[in-house]
N, C-alpha and C positions, 0 to 999 in steps of 0.2 A: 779472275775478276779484278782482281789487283793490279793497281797500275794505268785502271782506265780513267774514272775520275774518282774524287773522295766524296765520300759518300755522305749527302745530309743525316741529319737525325734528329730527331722532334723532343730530345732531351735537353733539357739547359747545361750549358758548362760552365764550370768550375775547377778551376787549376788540378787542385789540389784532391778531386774528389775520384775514387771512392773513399778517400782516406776515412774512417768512420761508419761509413755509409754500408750498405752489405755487399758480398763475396761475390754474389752469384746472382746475374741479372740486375746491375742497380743501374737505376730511371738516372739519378743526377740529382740535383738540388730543383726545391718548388716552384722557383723563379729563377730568373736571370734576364742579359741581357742579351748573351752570345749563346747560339745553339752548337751543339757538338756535331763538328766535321771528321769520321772515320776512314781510317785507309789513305792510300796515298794517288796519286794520277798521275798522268801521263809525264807532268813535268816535275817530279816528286825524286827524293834521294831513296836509296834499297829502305833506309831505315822508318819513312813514313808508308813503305809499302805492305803494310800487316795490319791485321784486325786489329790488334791494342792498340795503334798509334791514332792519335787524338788529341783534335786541336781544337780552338772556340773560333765562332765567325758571327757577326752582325748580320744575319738575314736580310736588312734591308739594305744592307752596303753591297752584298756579292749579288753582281748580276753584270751580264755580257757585257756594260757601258763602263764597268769597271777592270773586266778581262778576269774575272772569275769563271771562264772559261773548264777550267779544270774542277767545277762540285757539278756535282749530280743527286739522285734519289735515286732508293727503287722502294715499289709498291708494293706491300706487303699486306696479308691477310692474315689471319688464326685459321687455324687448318679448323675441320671441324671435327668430334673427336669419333668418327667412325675412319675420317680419314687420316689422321694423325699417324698411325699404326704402319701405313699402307705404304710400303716402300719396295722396291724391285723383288727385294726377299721374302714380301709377304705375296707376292704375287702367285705362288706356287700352288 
């Protein structure tokens, strides 16, 4: 999946953050004004192509009239938790 586009994210960014913030799973800061773009795309160097790498972008600045061609999303749900579990190996 790396390398096709970077990937939105509905958490605000901050330079500097997690620094403070916690270890595992951390949202970002309450506010902001840049949201956090993940991963690298198509026109990206090897080193923005990995889940840590992470940059801030203005939502209402990136879009095709500007050639922010290279961000994307993808749609995500909460499994539900009968299904959580349920993976090739539980299929047995």
């Amino acid at each position: 999946m790396y390398g096709n586009v970077a990937e939105w994210c509905n958490d605000f960014y901050a330079e500097k953050y997690p620094s403070g913030g916690p270890v595992k799973d951390p949202r970002g800061p309450d506010r902001g004004d840049q949201r956090v773009l993940r991963g690298g795309s198509w026109n990206s160097g090897p080193d923005a192509c990995r889940s840590a790498a992470r940059k801030g972008e203005t939502p209402g600045l990136a879009d095709v009239c500007f050639g922010y061609e290279a961000y994307g999303f993808r749609c995500v749900r909460r499994a539900a938790a009968a299904e959580s579990g349920a993976g090739p190996a539980a299929a047995k």
